[in-house]
C-alpha positions in Angstrom: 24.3 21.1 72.7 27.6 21.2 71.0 29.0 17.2 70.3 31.8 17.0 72.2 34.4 13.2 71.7 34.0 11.2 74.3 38.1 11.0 74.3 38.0 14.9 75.0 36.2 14.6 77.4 38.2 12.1 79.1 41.5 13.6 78.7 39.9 17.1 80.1 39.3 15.1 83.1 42.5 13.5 83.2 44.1 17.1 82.7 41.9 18.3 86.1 42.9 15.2 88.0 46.3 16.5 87.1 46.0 19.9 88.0 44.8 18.6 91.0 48.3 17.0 92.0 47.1 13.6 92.1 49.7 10.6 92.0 50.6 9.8 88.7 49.4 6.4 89.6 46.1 7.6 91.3 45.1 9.4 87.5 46.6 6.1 85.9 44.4 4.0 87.8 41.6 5.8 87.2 42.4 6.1 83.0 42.2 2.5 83.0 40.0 1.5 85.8 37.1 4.1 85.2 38.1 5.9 81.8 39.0 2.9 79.4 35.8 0.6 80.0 34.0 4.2 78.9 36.2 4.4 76.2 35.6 0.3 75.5 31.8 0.7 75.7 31.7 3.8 73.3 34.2 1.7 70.5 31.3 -1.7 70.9 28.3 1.1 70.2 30.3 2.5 67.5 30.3 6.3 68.8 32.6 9.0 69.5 30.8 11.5 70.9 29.1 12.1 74.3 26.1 11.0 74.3 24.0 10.8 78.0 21.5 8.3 76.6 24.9 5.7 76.2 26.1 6.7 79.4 22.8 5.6 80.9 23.3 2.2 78.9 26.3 1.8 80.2 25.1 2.1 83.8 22.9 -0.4 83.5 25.5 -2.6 82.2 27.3 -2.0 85.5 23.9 -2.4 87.9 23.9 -5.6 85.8 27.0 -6.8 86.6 26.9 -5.5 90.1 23.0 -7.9 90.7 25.4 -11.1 89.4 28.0 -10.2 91.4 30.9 -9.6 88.3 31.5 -6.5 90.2 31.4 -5.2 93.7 29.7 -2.5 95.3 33.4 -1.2 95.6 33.8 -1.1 91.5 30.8 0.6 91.1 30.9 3.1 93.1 34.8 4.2 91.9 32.9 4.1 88.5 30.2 5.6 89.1 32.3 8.7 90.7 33.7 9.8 86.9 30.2 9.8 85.4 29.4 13.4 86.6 30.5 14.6 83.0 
């Protein structure tokens, strides 16, 4: 498989949401709501490239959080929603 940055990724996604004719605040909300804790997670684990097994990581991090209550069911599931890469 071809590495592809994570950021690419993200503004590919962000373009689609666009062409879409979302709100602009509807794709700003989900560039910092959904996108930048990706982005966050990736900069912490020192990587800039896709990588499934971090993605994984990262939603564990977010079941975590989710068992102590730091985040609703809510969160999680608007998160959860931009993981389909």
């Amino acid at each position: 498989m071809t590495e592809v940055r994570i950021e690419q990724l993200i503004n590919t996604a962000l373009k689609e949401l666009s062409d879409l004719k979302l709100c602009d605040g509807s794709i700003k909300s989900y560039r910092y709501r959904a996108f930048q804790p990706i982005l966050e997670f990736y900069g912490q684990n020192d990587e800039k490239f896709y990588r499934e097994e971090l993605m994984n990581e990262l939603c564990l991090v977010y079941q975590e959080q989710l068992s102590t209550d730091a985040i609703s069911q809510k969160t999680l599931t608007g998160v959860s929603e931009v993981y389909i890469f």
